[in-house]
KELUM-813657 format. One record per atom (N, C-alpha, C): residue in three letters; x, y, z negated. Coordinates in steps of 0.2 Angstrom, whole numbers, padded with zeros to 4 digits, always signed. Layout:
N
ALAXYZ...
END
This chain:
295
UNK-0332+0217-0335UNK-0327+0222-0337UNK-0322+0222-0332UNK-0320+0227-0330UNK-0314+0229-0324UNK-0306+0223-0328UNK-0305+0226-0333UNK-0299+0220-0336UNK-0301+0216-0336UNK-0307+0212-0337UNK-0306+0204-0336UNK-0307+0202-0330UNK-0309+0207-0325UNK-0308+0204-0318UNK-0300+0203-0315UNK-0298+0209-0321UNK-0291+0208-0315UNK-0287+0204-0320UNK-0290+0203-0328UNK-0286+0197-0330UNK-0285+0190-0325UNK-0293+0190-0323UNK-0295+0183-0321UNK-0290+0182-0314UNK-0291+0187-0310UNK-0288+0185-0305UNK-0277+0186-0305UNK-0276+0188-0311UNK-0269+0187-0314UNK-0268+0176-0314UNK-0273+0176-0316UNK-0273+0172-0319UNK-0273+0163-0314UNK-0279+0165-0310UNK-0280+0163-0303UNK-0273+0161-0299UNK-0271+0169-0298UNK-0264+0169-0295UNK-0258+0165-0297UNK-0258+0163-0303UNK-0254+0161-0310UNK-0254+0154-0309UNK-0260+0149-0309UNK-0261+0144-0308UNK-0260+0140-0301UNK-0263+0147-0295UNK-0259+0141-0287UNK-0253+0143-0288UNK-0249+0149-0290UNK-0242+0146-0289UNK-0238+0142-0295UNK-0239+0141-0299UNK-0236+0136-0303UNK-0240+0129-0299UNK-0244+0129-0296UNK-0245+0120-0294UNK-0243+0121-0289UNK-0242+0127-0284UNK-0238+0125-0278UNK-0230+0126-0278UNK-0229+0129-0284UNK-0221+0127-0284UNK-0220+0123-0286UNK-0225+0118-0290UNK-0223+0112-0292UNK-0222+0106-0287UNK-0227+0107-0281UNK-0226+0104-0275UNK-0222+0104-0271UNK-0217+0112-0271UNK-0211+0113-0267UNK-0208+0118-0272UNK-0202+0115-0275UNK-0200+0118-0281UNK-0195+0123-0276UNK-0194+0123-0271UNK-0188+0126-0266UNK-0190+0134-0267UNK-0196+0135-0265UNK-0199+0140-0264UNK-0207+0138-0264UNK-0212+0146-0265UNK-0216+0144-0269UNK-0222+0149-0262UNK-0216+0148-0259UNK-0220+0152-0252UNK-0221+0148-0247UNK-0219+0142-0245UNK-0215+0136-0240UNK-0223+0135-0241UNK-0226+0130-0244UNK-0233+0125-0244UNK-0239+0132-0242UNK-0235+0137-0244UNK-0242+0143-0243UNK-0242+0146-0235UNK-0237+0146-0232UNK-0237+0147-0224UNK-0242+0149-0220UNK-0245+0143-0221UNK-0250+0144-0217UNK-0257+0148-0218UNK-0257+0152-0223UNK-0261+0154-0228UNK-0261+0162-0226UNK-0255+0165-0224UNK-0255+0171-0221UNK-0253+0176-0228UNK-0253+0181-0225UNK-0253+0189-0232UNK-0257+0186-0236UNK-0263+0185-0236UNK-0268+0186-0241UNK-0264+0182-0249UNK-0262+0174-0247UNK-0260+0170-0249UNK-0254+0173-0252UNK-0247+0175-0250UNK-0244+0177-0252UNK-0244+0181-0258UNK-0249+0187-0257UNK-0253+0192-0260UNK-0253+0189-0265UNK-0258+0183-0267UNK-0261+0178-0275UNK-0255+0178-0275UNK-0248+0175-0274UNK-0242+0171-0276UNK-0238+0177-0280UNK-0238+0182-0273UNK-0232+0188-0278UNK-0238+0191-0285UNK-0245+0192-0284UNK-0247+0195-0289UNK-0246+0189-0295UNK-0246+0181-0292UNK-0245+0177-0301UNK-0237+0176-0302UNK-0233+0179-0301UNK-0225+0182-0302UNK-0222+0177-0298UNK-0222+0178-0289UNK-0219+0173-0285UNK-0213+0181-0286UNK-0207+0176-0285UNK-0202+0182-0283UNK-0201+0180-0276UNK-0201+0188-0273UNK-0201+0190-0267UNK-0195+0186-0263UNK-0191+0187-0266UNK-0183+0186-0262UNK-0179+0177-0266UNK-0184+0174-0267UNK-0184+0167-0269UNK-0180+0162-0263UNK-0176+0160-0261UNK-0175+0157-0256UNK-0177+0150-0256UNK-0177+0145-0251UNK-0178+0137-0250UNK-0171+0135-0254UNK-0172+0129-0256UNK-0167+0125-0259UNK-0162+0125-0253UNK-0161+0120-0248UNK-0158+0116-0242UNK-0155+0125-0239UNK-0159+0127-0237UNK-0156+0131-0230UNK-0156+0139-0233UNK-0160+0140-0238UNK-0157+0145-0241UNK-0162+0153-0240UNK-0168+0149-0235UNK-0173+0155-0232UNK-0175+0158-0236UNK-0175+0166-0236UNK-0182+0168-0240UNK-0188+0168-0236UNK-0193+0172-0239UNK-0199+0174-0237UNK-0199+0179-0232UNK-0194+0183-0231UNK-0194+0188-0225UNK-0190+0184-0220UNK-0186+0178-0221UNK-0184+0175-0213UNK-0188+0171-0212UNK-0193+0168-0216UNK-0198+0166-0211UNK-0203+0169-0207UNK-0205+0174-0209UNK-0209+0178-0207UNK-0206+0181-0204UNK-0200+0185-0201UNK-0195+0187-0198UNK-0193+0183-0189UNK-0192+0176-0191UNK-0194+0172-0187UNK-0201+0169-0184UNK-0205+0169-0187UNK-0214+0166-0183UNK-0216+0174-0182UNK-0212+0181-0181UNK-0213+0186-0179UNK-0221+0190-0183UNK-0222+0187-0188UNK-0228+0187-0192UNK-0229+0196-0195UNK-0229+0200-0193UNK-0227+0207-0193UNK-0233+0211-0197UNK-0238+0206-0200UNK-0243+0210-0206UNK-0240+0205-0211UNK-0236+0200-0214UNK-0234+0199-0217UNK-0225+0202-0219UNK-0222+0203-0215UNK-0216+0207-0215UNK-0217+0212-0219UNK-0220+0216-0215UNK-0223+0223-0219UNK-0225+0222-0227UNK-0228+0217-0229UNK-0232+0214-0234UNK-0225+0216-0241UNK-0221+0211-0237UNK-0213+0207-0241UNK-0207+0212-0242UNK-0208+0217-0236UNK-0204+0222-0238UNK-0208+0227-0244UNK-0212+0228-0243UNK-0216+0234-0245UNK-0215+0231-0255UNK-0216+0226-0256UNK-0214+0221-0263UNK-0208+0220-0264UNK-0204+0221-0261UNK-0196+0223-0260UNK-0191+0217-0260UNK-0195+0214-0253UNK-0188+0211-0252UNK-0184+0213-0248UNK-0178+0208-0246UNK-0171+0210-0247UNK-0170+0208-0242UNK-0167+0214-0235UNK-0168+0215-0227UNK-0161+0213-0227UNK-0157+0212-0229UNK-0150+0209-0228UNK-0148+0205-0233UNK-0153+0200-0236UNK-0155+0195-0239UNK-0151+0187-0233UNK-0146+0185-0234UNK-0142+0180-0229UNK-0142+0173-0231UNK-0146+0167-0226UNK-0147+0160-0229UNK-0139+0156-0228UNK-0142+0151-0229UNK-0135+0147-0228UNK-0129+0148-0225UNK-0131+0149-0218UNK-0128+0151-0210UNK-0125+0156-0209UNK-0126+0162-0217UNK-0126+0169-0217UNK-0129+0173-0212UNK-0135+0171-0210UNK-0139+0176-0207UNK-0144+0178-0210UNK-0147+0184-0207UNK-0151+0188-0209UNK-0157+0188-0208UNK-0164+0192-0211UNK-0169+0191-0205UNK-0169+0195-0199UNK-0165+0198-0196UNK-0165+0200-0192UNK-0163+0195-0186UNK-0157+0194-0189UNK-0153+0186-0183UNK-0161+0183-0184UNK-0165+0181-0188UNK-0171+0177-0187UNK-0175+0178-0180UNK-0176+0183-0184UNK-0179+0187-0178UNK-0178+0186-0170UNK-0171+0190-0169UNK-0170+0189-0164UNK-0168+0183-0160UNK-0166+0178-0165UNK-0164+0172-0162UNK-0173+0168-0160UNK-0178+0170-0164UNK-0185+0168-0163UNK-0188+0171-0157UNK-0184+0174-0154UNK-0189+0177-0148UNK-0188+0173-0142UNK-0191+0169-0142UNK-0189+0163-0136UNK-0193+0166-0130UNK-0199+0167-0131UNK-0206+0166-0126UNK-0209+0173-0121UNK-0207+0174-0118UNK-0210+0182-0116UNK-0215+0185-0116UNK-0222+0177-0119UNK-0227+0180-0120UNK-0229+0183-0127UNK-0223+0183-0131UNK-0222+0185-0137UNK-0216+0190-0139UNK-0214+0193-0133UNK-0209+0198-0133UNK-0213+0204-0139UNK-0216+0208-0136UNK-0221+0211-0141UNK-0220+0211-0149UNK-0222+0206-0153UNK-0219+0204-0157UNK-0216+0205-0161UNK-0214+0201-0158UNK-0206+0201-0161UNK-0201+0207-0160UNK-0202+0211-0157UNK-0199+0219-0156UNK-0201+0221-0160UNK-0208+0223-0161UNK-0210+0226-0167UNK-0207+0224-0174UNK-0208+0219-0174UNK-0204+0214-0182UNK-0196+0216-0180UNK-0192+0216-0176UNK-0186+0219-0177UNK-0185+0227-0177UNK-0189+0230-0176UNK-0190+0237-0175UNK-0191+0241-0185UNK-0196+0234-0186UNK-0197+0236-0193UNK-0190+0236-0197UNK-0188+0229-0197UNK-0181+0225-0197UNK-0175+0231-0199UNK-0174+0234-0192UNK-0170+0238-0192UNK-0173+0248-0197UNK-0179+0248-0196UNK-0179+0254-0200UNK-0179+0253-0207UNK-0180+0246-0210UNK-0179+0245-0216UNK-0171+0245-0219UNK-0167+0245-0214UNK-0160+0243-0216UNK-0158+0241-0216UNK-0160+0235-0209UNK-0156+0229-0207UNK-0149+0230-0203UNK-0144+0226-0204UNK-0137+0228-0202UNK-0138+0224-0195UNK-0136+0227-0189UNK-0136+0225-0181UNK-0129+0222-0181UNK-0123+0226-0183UNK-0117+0219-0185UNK-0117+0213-0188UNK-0121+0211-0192UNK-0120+0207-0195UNK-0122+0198-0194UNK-0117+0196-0192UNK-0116+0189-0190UNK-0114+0182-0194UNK-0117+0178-0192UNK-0117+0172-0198UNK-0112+0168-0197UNK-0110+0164-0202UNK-0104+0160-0200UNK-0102+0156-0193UNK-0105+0159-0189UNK-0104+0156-0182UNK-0101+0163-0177UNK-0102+0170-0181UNK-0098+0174-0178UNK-0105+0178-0174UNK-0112+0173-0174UNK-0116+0174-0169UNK-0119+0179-0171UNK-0122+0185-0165UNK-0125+0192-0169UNK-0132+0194-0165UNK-0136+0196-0170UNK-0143+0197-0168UNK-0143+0200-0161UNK-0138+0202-0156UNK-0137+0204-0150UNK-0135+0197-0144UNK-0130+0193-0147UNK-0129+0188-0145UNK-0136+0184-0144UNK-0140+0183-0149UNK-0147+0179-0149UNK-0154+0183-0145UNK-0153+0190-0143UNK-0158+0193-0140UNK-0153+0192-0133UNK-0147+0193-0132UNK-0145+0190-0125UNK-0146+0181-0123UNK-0145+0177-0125UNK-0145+0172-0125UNK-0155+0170-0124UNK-0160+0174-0128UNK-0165+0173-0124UNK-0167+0179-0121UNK-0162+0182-0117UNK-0166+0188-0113UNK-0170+0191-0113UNK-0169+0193-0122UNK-0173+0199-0124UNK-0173+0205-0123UNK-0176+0209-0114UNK-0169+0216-0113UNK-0173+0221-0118UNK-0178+0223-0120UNK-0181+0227-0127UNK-0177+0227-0134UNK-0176+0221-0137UNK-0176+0221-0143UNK-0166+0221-0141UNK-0162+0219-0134UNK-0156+0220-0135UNK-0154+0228-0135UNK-0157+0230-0130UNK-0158+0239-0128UNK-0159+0242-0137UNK-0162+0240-0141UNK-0163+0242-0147UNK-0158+0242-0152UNK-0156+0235-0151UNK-0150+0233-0157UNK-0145+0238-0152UNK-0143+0238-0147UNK-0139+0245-0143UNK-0138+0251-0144UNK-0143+0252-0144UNK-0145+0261-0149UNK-0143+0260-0154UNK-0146+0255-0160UNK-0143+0255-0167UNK-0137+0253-0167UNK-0132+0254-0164UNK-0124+0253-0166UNK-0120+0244-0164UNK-0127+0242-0161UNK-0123+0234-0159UNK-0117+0235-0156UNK-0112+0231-0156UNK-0106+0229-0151UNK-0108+0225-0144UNK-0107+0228-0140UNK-0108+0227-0134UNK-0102+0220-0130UNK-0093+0221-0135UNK-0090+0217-0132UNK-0088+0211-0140UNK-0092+0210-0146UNK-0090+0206-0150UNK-0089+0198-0147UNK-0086+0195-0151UNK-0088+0188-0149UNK-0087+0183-0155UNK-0092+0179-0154UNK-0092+0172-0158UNK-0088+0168-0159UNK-0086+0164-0163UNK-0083+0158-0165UNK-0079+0156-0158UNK-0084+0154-0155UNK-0084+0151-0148UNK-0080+0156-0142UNK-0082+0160-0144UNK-0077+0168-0141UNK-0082+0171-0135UNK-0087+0168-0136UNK-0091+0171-0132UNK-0095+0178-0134UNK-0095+0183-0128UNK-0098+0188-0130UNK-0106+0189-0127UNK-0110+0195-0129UNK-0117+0194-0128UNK-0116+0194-0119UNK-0115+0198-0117UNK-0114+0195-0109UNK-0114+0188-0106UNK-0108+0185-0112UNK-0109+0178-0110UNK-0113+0173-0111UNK-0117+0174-0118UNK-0124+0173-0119UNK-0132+0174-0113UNK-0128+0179-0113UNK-0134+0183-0105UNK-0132+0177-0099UNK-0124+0177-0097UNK-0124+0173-0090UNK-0127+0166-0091UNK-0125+0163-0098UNK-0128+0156-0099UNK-0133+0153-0096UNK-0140+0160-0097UNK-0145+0159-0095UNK-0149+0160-0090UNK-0145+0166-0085UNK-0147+0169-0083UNK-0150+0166-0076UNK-0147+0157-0076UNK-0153+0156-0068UNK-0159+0153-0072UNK-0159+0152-0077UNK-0168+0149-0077UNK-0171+0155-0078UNK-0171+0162-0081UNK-0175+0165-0083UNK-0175+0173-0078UNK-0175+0171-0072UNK-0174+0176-0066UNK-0179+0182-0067UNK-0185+0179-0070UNK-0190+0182-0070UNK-0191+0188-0076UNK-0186+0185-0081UNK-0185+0192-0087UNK-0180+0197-0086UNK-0180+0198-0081UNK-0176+0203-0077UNK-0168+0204-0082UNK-0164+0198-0080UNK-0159+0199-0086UNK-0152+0205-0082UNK-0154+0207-0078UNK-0150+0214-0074UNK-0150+0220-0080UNK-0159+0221-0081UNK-0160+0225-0087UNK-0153+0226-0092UNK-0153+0220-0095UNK-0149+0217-0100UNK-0142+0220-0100UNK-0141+0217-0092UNK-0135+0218-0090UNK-0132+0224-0090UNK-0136+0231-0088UNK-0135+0237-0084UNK-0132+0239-0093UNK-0137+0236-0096UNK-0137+0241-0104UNK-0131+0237-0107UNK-0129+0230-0106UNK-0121+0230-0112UNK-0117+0234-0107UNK-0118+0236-0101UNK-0113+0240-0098UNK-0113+0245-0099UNK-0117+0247-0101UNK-0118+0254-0102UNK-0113+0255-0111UNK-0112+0251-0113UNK-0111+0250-0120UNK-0105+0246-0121UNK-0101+0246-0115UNK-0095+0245-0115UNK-0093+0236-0114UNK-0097+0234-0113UNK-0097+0227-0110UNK-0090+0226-0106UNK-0088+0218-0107UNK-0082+0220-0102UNK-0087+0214-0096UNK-0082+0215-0088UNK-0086+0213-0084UNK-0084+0206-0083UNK-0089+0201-0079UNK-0087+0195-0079UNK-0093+0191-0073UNK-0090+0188-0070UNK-0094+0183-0066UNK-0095+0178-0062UNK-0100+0174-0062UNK-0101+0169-0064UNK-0105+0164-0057UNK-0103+0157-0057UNK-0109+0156-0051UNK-0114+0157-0053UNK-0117+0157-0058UNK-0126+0156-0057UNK-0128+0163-0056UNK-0121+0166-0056UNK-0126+0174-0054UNK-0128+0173-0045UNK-0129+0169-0043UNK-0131+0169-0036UNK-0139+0168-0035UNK-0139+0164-0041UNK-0148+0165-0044UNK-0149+0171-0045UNK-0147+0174-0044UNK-0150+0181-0049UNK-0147+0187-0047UNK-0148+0188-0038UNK-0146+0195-0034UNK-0145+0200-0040UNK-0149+0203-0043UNK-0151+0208-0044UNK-0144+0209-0050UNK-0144+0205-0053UNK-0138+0203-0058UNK-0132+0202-0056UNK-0131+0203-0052UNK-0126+0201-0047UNK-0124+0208-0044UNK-0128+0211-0043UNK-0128+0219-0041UNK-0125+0221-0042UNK-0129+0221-0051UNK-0128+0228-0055UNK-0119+0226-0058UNK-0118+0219-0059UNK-0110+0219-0061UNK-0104+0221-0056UNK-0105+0217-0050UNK-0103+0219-0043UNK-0102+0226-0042UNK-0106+0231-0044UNK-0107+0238-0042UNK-0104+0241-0048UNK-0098+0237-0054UNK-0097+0243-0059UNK-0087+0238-0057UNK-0087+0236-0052UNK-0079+0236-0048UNK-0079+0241-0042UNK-0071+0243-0043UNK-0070+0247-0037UNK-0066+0241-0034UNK-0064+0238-0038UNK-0062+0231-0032UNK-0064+0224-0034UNK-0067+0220-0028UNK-0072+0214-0030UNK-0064+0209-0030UNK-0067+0206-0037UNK-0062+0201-0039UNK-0061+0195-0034UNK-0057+0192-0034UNK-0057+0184-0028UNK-0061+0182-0032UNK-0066+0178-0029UNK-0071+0171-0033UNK-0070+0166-0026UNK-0066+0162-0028UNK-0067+0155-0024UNK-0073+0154-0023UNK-0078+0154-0030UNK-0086+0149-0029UNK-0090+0152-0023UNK-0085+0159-0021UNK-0094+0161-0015UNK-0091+0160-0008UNK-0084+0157-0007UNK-0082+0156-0002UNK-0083+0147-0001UNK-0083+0144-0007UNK-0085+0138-0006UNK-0091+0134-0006UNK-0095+0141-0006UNK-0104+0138-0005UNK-0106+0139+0003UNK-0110+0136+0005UNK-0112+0136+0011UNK-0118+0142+0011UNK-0121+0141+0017UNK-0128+0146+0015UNK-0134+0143+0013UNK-0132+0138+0014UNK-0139+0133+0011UNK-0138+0132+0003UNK-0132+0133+0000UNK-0133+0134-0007UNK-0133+0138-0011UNK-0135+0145-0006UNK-0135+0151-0009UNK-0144+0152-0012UNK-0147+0149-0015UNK-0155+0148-0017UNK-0158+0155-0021UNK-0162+0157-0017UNK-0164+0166-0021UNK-0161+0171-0019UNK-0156+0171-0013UNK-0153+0177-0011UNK-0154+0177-0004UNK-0153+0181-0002UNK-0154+0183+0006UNK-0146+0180+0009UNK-0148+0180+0015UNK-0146+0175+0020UNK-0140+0177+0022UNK-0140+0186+0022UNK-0131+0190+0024UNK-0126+0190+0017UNK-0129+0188+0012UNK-0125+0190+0005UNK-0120+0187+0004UNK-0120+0178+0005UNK-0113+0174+0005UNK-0108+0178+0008UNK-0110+0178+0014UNK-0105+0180+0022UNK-0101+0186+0019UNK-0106+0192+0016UNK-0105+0196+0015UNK-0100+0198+0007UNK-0103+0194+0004UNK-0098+0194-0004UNK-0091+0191-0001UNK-0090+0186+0001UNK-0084+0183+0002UNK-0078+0186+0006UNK-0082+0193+0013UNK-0078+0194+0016UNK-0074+0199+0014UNK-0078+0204+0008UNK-0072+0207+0004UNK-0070+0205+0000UNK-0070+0201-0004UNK-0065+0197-0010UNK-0059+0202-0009UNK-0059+0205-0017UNK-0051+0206-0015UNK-0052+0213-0011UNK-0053+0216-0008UNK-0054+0224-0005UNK-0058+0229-0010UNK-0056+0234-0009UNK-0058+0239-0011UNK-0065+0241-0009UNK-0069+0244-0012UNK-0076+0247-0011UNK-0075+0253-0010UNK-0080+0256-0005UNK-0081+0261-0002UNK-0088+0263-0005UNK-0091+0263-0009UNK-0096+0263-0012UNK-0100+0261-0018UNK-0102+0264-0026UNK-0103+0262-0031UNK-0107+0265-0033UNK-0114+0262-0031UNK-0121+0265-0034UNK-0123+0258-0038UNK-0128+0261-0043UNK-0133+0256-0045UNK-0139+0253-0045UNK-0142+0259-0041UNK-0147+0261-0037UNK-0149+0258-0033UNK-0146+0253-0028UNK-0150+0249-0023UNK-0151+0244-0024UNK-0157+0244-0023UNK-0165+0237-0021UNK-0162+0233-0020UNK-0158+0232-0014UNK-0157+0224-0010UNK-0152+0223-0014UNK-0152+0214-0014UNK-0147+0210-0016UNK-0139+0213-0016UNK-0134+0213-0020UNK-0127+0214-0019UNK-0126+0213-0013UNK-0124+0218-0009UNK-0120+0217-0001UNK-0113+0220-0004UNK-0109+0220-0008UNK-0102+0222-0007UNK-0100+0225-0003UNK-0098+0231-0001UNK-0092+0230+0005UNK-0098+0234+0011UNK-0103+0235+0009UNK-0108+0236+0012UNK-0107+0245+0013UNK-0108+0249+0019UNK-0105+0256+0022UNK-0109+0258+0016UNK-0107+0264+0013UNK-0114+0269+0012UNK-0113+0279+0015UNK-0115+0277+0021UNK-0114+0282+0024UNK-0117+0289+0023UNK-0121+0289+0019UNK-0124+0296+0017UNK-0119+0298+0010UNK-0116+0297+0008UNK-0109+0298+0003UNK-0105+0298+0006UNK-0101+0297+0012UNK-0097+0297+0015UNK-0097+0304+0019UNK-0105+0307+0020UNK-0105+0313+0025UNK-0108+0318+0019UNK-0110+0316+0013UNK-0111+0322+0011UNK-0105+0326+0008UNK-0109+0332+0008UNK-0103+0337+0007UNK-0101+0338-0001UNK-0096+0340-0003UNK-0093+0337-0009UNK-0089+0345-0011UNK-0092+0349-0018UNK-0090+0354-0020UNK-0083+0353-0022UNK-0078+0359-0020UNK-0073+0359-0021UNK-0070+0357-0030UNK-0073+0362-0032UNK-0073+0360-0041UNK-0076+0351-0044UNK-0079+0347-0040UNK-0080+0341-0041UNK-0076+0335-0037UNK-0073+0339-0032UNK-0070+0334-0029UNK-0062+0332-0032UNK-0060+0339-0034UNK-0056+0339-0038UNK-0054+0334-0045UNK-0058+0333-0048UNK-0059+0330-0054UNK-0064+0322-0054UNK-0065+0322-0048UNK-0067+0315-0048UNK-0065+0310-0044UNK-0066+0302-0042UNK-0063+0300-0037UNK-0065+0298-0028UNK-0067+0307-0029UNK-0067+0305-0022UNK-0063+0308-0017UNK-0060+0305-0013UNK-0054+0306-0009UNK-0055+0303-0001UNK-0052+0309+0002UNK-0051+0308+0010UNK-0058+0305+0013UNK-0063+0310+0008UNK-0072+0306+0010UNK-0073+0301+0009UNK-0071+0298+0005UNK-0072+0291+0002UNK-0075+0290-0007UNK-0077+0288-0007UNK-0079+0289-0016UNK-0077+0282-0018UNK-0073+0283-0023UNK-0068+0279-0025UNK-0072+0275-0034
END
């Protein structure tokens, strides 16, 4: 008979979860982990509640799976109604999960997806744990430029800062000489784009391209001691005219502010095809270009 099948499997479900919250009384999802959707599936069908958090640290079931970026299971938890601004100990949410879980690039994918979810379901992009720390800070800290670009769209602050007073930018320069290769300029171009304030730093000498795109949003480059007190042998990742060439304007005005060019920051460097093009009287008027100069 159809009811006693679905009695039995009531019933089934009724029985793992009472013996496995009897092994982790914290939550009744922790010992099933590894078990996936299906598993979950038997627990919420024998009355596991969805939004149950751990004893100690206060996780539910959607910041676990929020974290291990588990995105047939997310889907699962939301759709049974858990609770997208559900906050653990820390006051974070699953989205901080999330974003702070995206360590590996070969998992970038992911975990975009899981925070893409994240945020259509209602997940708050402000929202920071007791450490001030915010779902944009932990995508800049592991140079996630996708998922910060996103949290950017949805209304992130660009210049918040933490406990420690650090902003996502500062998060971003933190890291930015081991991980050259996840192009953290991306990163960079987009908190500026979103009002970032500017800042820099030596390691950005690892990482021309980041160094550019910061470099190219002054119309006058700040004094930095550190590029006058490296030699050229400890400039590592950069072309060979860059030191000479950063330090010799320190301090002077730019004649030049694109974000467009390839090569490593040259500061100071002519840009003479703006210099000779012609410049409509109604634009010149209204912007800073003057005496042929673009300012």
């Amino acid at each position: 008979m159809p009811g006693d099948s679905g009695q039995k499997r009531r019933s089934n479900s009724r029985r793992l979860w009472e013996e496995h919250r009897a092994w982790s009384p914290s939550s009744p999802f922790t010992p099933w982990w590894g078990g996936g959707p299906r598993c979950c599936v038997l627990l919420l069908d024998g009355g596991a509640e969805v939004n149950l958090p751990t004893r100690d640290s206060r996780l539910t079931p959607l910041h676990l799976a929020a974290r291990a970026a588990t995105e047939e299971l997310a889907v699962l938890l939301l759709a049974r109604g858990a609770d997208v601004r559900a906050k653990n100990r820390e006051g974070e949410t699953p989205l901080n999960a999330a974003c702070a879980g995206a360590e590996r690039p070969a998992e970038a994918g992911r975990y975009l997806r899981v925070v893409q979810l994240l945020l259509g379901a209602g997940a708050d992009p402000f929202t920071a744990g007791r450490k001030l720390h915010t779902p944009l800070h932990n995508a800049c800290a592991n140079c996630s430029a996708r998922i910060a670009e996103g949290l950017l769209l949805r209304g992130a602050r660009a210049d918040v800062e933490n406990c420690a007073g650090y902003t996502p930018m500062d998060c971003l320069l933190q890291v930015v000489e081991g991980l050259p290769a996840q192009q953290p300029e991306v990163i960079a171009r987009s908190l500026l784009n979103h009002g970032a304030k500017l800042r820099l730093t030596q390691a950005l000498l690892l990482s021309p391209a980041t160094l550019e795109v910061l470099l190219n949003n002054y119309t006058v480059i700040p004094p930095c001691g550190w590029m006058e007190a490296l030699s050229s042998d400890g400039v590592q990742g950069a072309p060979g005219l860059f030191r000479p060439g950063a330090s010799a304007v320190s301090g002077q005005r730019r004649y030049c502010r694109t974000v467009s060019r390839r090569r490593a920051a040259l500061p100071g460097a002519a840009c003479h095809s703006a210099r000779r093009a012609p410049v409509p009287g109604a634009i010149k008027d209204t912007s800073a270009v003057q005496d042929g100069t673009l300012r």
